[in-house]
C-alpha positions in Angstrom: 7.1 -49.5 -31.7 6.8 -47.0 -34.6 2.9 -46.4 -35.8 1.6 -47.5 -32.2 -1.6 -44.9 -32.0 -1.5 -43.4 -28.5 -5.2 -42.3 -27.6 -5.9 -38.5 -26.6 -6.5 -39.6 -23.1 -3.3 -41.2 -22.5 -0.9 -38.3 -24.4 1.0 -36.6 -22.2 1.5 -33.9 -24.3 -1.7 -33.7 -25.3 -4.0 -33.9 -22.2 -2.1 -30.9 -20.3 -3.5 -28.5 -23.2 -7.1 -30.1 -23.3 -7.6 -29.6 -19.8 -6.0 -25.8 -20.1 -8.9 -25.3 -23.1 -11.7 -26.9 -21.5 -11.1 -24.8 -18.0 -10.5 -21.5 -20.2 -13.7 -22.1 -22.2 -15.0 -22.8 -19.1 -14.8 -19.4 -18.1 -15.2 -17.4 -20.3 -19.0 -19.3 -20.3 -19.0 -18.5 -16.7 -17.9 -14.5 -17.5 -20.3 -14.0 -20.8 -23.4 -15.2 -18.8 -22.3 -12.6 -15.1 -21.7 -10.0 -17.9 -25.2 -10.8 -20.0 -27.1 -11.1 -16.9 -25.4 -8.0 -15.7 -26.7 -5.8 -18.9 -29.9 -7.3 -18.7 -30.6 -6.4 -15.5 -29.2 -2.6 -16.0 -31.4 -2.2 -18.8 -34.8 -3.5 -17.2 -33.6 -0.6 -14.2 -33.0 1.5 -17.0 -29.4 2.1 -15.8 -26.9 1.2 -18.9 -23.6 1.6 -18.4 -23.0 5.3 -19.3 -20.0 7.8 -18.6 -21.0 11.0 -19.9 -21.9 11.8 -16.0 -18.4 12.3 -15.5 -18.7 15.2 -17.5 -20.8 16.5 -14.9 -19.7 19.0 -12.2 -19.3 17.3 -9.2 -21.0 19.8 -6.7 -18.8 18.8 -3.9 -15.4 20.2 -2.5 -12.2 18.1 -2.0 -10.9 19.2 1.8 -7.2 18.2 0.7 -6.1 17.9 -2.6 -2.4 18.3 -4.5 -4.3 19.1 -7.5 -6.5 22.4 -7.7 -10.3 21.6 -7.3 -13.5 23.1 -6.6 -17.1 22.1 -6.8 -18.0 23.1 -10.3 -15.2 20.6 -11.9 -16.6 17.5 -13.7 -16.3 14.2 -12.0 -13.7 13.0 -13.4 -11.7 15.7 -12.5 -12.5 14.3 -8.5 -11.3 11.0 -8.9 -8.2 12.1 -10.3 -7.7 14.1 -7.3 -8.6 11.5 -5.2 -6.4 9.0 -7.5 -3.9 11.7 -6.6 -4.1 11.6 -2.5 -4.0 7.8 -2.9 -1.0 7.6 -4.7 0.3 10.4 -2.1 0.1 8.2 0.7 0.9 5.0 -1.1 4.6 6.2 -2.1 5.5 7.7 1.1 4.2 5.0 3.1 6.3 2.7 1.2 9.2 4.6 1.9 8.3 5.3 5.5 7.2 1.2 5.8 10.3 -0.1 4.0 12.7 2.1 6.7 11.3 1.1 9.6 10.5 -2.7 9.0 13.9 -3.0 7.8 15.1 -1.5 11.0 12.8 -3.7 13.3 13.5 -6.7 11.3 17.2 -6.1 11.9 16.8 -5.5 15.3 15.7 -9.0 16.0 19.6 -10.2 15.4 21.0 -7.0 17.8 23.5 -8.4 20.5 21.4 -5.9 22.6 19.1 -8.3 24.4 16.1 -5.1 25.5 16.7 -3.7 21.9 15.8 -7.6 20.2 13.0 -7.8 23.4 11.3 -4.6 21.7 12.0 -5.6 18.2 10.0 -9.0 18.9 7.1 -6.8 21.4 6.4 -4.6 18.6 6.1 -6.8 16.1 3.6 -9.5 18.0 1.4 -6.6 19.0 1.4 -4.5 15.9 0.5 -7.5 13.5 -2.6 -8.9 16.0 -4.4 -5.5 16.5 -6.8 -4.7 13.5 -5.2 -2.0 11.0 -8.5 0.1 11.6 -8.3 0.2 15.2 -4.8 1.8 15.1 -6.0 3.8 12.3 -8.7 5.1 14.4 -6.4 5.5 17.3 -3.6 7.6 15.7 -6.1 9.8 14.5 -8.6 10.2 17.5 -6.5 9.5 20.2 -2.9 11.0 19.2 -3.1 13.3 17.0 -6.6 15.2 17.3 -5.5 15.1 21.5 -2.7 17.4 20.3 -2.4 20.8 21.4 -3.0 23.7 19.4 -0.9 27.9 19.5 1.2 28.0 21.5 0.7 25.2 23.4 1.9 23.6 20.0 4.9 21.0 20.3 7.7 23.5 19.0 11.1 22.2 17.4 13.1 23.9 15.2 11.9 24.2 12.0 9.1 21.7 12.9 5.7 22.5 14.9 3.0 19.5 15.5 -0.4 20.9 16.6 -3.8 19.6 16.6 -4.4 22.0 13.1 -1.4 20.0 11.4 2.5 19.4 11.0 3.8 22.3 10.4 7.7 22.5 8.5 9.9 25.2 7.3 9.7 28.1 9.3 6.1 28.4 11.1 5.0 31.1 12.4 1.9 31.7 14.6 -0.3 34.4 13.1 -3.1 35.7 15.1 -3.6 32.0 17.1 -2.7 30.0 13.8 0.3 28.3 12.8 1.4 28.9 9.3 4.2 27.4 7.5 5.3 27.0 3.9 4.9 22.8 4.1 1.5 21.9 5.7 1.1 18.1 6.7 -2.7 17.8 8.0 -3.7 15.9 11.0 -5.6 13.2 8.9 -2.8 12.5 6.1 -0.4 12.0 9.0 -2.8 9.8 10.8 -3.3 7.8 7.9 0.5 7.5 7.1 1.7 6.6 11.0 -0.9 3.6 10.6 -0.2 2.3 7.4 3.5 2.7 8.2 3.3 1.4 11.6 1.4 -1.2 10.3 3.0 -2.4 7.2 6.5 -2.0 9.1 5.5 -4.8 11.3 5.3 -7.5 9.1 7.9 -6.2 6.5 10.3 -6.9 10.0 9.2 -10.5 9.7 10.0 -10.7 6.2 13.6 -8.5 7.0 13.7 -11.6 9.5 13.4 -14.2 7.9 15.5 -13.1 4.6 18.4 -12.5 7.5 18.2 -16.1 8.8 18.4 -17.5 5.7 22.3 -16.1 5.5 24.5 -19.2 6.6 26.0 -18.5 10.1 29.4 -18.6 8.2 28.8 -15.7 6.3 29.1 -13.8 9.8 31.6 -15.8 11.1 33.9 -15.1 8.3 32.9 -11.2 8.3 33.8 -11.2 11.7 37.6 -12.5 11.1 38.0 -10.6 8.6 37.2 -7.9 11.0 33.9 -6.5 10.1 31.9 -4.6 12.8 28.4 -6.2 13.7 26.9 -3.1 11.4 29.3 -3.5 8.9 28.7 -7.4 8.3 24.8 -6.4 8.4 25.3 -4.0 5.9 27.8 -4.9 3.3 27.9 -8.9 3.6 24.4 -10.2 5.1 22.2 -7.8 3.8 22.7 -8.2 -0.2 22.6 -11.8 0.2 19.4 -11.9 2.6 17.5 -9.5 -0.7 17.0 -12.9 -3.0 14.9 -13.9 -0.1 13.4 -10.6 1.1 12.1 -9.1 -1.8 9.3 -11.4 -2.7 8.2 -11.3 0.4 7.9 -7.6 -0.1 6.2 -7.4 -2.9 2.9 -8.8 -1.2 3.3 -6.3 1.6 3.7 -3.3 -0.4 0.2 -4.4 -2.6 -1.2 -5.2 1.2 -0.3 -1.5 2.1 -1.8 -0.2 -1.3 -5.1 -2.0 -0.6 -5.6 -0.8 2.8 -5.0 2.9 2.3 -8.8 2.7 0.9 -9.5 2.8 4.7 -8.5 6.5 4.7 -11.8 7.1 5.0 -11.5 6.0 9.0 -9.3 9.2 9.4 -11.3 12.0 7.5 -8.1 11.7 4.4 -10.1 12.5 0.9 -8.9 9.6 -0.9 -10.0 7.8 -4.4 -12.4 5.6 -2.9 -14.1 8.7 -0.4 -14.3 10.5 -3.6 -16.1 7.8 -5.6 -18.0 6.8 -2.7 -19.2 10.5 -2.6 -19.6 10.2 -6.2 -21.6 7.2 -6.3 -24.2 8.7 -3.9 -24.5 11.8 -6.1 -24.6 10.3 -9.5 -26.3 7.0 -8.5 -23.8 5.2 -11.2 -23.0 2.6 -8.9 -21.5 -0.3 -11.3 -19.6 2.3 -13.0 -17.8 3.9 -10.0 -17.4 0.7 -8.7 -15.4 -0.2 -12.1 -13.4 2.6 -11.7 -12.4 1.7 -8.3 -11.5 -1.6 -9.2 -9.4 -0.7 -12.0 -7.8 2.0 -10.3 -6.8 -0.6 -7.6 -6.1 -3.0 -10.1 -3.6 -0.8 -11.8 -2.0 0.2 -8.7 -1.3 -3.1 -7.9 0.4 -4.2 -11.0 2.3 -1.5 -11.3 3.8 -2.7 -7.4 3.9 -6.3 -8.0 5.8 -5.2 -11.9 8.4 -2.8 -10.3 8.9 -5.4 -7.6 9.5 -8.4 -10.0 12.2 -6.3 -12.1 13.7 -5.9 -8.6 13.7 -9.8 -8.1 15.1 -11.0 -11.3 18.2 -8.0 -10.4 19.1 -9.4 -6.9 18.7 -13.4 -8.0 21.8 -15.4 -8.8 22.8 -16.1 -12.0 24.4 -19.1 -13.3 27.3 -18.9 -15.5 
């Protein structure tokens, strides 16, 4: 009936955006009183937030760095470095995580019953060990156990020693190898267990995405007369993405995160250099903020490419 008064509590419309308003104010209460008794206990230490220490000189060096550094550069100038190495690592591992998952995760349909065997052993083991364990593995146990001159393992164009990975055309020069491309042992420690690692369950995700295909989809590849590869690549594959990529997404933030444990395998990353930092400059809250939103960042930026990559492989209605 026309003029009936609904009250608040019973309007559908209504109620949704009451309860949205009462949680948000709810927190921001919650936020203003962890920030006010934040400051107020700073200033009784006498420790406001401040950043003109980043101005400082750091008075540390930065053992491997892709930007040019020495002790006598401000802070800031270390945790961009640092920033640097992390986003090193991050992109190539990746790369190196996306390759090899998507190769084990395939493996898992192979008509090759050892090569699915393996597939499945690798990924059961890998995913149930702790990521620092392997990390502390590769690094103590594999590649600081390599040999060094000429006892180095020699390839063409490649040489892996105890001093480093060594590409282009190395050359040993009185008992040290030297090459134009240098890979140290604790970069390439770091990237074989993050890769290793993050490879494992990407293979699930690969998995699963390739299961969701409709047996048909082979089927009709395979009278059409697509090789095995051929369906994999050209028919299965594309389809399997609308399910895969999501899955990705929380894999590659995963990987992000947990090359912060760099510090495990010697690698100067961002939070080494702001944990060296912090115990210099004392500015504990503020590194800390800087860590978080460096994190932060790298994390959106992931989970935004990733989303654009979603909405390109989903279906679209006409």
């Amino acid at each position: 009936m026309a003029g009936v008064f609904t009250p608040w509590w019973r309007n559908r419309r209504l109620l949704p955006w009451i309860v949205q308003a009462a949680v948000g104010l709810l927190l921001l209460v919650l936020v203003a009183f962890l920030v006010g008794n934040l400051v107020r206990n700073l200033t009784a230490a006498g420790l406001l937030l401040s950043w003109s220490w980043l101005g400082n000189p750091a008075g540390f060096d930065i053992s491997e760095t892709l930007l040019p550094f020495d002790a006598s550069l401000p802070y800031w100038r270390a945790l961009l470095a640092g920033l640097v190495n992390t986003l090193r690592v991050v992109l190539v591992g990746l790369v190196g995580a996306t390759l090899l998952g998507t190769l084990v995760g395939t493996a898992s349909f192979s008509s090759n019953a050892l090569l699915k065997r393996l597939a499945r052993i690798y990924v059961e083991l890998i995913r149930n060990i702790p990521l620092l364990l392997q990390l502390v593995f590769w690094y103590f146990v594999v590649f600081l156990a390599l040999p060094n001159g000429t006892a180095a393992i020699q390839l063409p164009g490649v040489v892996l020693a105890k001093s480093g990975l060594f590409l282009g055309a190395p050359e040993l020069v009185n008992g040290v190898w030297q090459s134009p491309l240098k890979i140290t042992v604790e970069f390439g420690a770091l990237l074989t267990g993050l890769v290793v690692y993050t490879a494992a369950f990407i293979a699930e995700v690969v998995r699963g995405g390739v299961a969701s295909v409709p047996q048909g989809q082979w089927e009709a590849a395979g009278s059409l007369g697509f090789s095995p590869l051929q369906t994999l690549r050209r028919i299965v594959l594309p389809q399997a993405l609308r399910v895969i990529v999501p899955g990705l997404n929380s894999q590659y933030i995963s990987l992000a995160k947990n090359s912060s444990l760099a510090v495990a395998c010697g690698y100067t990353d961002l939070y080494s250099v702001a944990e060296t930092s912090l115990n210099q400059s004392g500015r504990a809250v503020e590194v800390v903020l800087i860590l978080l939103g460096a994190y932060l960042v790298i994390d959106l930026l992931i989970s935004a490419v990733m989303n654009g990559l979603n909405g390109l492989v989903q279906l679209r209605e006409r």
